[in-house]
C-alpha positions as CSV (number, residue, x, y, z in Angstrom):
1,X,9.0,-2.0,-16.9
2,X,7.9,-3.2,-13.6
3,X,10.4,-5.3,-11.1
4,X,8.6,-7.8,-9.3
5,X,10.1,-9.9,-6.9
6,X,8.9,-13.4,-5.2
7,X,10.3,-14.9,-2.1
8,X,9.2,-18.2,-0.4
9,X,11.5,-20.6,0.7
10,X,9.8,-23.2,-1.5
11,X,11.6,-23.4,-5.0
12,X,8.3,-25.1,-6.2
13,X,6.3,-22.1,-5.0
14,X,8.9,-19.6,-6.1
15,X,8.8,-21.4,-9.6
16,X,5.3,-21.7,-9.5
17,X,4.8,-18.2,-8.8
18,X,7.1,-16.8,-11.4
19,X,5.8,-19.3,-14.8
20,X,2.4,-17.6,-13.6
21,X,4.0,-14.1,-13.7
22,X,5.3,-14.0,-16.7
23,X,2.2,-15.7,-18.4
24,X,0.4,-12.9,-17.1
25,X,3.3,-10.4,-18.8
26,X,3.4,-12.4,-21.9
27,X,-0.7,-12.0,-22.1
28,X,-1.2,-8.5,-21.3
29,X,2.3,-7.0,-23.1
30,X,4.1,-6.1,-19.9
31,X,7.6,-5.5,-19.9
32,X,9.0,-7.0,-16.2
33,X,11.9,-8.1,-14.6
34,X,11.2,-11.2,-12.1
35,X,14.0,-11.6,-9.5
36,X,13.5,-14.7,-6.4
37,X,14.8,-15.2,-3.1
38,X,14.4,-18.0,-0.9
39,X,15.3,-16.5,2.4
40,X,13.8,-12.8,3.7
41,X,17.6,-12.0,4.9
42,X,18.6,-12.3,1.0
43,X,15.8,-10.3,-0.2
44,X,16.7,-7.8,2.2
45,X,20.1,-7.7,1.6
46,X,19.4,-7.1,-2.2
47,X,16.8,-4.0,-1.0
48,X,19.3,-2.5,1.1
49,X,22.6,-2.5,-1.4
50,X,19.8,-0.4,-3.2
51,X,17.7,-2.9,-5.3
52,X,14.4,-1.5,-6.5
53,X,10.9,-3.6,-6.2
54,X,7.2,-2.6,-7.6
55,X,5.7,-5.6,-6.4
56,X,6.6,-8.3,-4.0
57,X,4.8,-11.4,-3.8
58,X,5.9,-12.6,-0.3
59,X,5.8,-15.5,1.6
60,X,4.7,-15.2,5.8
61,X,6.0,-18.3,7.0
62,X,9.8,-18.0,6.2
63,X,12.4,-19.8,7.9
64,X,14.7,-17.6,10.0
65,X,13.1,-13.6,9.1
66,X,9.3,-13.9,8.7
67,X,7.7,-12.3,5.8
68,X,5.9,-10.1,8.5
69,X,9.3,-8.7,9.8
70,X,10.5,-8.1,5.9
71,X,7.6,-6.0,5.5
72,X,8.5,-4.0,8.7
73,X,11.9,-3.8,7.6
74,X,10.9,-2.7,3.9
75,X,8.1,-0.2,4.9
76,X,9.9,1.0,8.1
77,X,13.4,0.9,8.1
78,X,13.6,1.7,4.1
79,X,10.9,3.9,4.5
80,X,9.3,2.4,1.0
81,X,5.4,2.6,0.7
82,X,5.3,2.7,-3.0
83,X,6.4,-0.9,-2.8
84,X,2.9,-3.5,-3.6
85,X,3.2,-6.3,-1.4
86,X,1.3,-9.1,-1.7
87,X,1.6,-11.8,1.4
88,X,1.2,-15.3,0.5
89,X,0.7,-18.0,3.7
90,X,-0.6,-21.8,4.2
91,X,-2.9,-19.8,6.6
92,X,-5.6,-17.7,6.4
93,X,-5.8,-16.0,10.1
94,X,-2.9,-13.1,9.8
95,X,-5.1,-10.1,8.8
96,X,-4.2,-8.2,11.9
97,X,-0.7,-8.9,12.2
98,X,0.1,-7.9,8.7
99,X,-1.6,-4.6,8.6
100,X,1.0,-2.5,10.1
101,X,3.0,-3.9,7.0
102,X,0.3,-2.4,4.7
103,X,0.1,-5.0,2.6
104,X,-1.9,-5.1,-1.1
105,X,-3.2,-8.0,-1.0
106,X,-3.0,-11.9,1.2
107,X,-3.3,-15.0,-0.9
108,X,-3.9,-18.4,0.8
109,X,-2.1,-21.0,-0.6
110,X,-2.6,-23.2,-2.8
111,X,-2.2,-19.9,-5.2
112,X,-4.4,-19.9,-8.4
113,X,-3.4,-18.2,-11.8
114,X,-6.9,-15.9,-11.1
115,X,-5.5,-14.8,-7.5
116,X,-1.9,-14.3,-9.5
117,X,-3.9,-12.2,-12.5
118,X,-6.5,-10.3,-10.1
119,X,-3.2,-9.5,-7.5
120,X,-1.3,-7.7,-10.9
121,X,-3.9,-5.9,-12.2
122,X,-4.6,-3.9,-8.9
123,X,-0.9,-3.2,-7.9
124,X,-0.5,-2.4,-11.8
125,X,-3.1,-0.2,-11.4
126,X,-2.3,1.4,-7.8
127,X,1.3,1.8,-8.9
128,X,-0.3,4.2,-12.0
129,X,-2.0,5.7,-9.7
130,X,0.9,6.4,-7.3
131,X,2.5,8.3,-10.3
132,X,-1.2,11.1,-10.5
133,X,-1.0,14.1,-8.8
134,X,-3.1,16.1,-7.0
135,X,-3.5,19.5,-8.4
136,X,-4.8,22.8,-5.8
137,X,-4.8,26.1,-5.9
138,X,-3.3,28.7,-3.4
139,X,-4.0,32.9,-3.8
140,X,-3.3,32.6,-8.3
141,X,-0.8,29.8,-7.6
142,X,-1.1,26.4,-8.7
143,X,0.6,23.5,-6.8
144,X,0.8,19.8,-7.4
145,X,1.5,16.8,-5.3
146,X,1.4,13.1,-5.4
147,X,-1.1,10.9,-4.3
148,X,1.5,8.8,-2.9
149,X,3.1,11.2,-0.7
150,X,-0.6,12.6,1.2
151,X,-0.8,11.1,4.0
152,X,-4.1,13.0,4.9
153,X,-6.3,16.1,4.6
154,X,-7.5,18.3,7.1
155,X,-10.6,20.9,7.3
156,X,-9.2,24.2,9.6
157,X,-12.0,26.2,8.8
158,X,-12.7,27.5,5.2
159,X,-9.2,25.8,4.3
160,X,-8.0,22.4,4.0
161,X,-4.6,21.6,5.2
162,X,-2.5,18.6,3.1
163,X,-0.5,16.8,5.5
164,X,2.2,15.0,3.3
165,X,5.2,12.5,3.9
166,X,7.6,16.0,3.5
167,X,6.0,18.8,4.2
168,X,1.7,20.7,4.9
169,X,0.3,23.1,2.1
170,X,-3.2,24.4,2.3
171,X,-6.1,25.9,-0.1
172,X,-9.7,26.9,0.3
173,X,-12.2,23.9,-0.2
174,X,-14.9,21.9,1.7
175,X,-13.5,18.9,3.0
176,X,-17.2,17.3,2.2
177,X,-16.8,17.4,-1.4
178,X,-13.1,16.5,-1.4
179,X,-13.2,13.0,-1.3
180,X,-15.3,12.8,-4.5
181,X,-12.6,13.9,-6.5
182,X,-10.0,11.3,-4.9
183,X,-8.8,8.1,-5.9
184,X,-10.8,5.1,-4.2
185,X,-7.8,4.8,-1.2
186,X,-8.9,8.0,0.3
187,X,-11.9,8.2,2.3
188,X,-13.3,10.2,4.9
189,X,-13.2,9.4,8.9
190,X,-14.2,12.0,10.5
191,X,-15.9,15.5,9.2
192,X,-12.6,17.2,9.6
193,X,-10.7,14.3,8.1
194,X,-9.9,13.1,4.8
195,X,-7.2,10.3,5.0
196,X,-5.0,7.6,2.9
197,X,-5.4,4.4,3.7
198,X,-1.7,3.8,2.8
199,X,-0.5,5.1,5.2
200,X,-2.3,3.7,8.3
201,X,-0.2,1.6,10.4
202,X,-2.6,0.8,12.8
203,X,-6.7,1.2,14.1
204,X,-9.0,1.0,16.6
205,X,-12.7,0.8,16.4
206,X,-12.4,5.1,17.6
207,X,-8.5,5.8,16.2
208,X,-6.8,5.6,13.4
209,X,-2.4,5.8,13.4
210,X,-1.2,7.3,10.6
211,X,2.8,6.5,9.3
212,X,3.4,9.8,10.4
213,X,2.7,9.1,14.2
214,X,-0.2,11.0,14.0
215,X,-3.6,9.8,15.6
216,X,-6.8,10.8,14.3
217,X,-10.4,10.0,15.6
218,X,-13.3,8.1,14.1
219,X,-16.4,9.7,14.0
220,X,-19.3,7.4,15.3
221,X,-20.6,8.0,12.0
222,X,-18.0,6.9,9.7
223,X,-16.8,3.9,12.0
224,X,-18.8,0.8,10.5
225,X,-17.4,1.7,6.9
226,X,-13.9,2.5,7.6
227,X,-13.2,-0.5,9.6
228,X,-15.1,-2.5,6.2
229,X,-13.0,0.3,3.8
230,X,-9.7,-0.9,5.8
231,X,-10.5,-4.2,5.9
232,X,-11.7,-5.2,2.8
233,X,-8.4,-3.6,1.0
């Protein structure tokens, strides 16, 4: 079952949005539950008191709360990254201002049942991929971790230290051959670093902030196809 949410303050766009939804459920055997709000305050309300969203297809340009400020209030006050938002706007010129928001995806309106079905399958297919581990071993121990909660990797030596959302383990390895065995949203910066790109709040063309208020340098190497890897989602 996935929860997916939809909040513009359009009812046309919110009906819209939901008919093309659940066609995509109805064609691809998905169980989901689709709830709407017309107003970010309501939609945060309902996130607050507890309610639980997999993906949010979310309008910028709301009246009174912006959609920009609901993702800042979802991914920093609720402290939910798991959460697939997917901004939708009149206007195609927000790619900076959404990213501390980490956003999926940004769909320019008028929205298209391809953009609804390509934006479904990929947050159906990162939110599988949320739920894989990452399996190491330390001395005749084995460990496992989430994907999710890595926020980066670090070389210290002939070890590799995990820096995750609740707590740093380490294990022998070569941080050069690490990122072949990752999922596609890590990728390397740096010949010490290994990151996630979920978990970047902000960059520069030599930095990059991770959610964890750590800053980590680009190598003049690795610049050119980060900024493309961060980019191009």
């Amino acid at each position: 079952m996935y929860n997916i949410g939809i909040c513009d303050d359009g009812k046309n766009i919110c009906a819209l949005l939901e008919e093309m939804v659940i066609q995509y459920a109805d064609k691809n055997k998905l169980k989901i539950d689709t709830q709407v709000w017309y107003t970010g305050e309501d939609l945060c309300k309902y996130l607050e008191q507890g309610g639980h969203l997999d993906i949010l297809f979310l309008d910028i340009e709301l009246i009174k709360l912006t959609g920009i400020e609901v993702g800042d209030f979802i991914r920093n006050k609720l402290e939910d990254r798991g959460m697939q938002i997917v901004y939708i706007s009149g206007e195609s010129s927000y790619a900076q201002k959404l990213f501390k928001t980490q956003p999926m995806d940004f769909l320019v309106k008028p929205i298209t049942m391809q953009q609804i079905e390509d934006a479904l399958k990929l947050a159906i297919k990162l939110l599988e991929k949320n739920a894989e581990r990452f399996e190491f071993q330390n001395g005749r121990d084995y460990y496992y971790i989430s994907y999710h909660e890595i926020i980066y990797f670090e070389s210290e030596g002939r070890k590799i230290k995990i820096v995750a959302m609740d707590e740093e383990r380490e294990f022998y390895g070569a941080i050069r051959e690490l990122e072949k065995k990752l999922p596609k949203e890590f990728f390397t910066i740096h010949q010490s670093y290994v990151i996630n790109k979920i978990h970047v709040v902000r960059y520069t063309y030599e930095t990059v902030e991770m959610d964890n208020n750590t800053i980590l340098s680009i190598s003049k190497a690795y610049r050119k196809q980060v900024r493309e890897r961060l980019l191009r989602g």
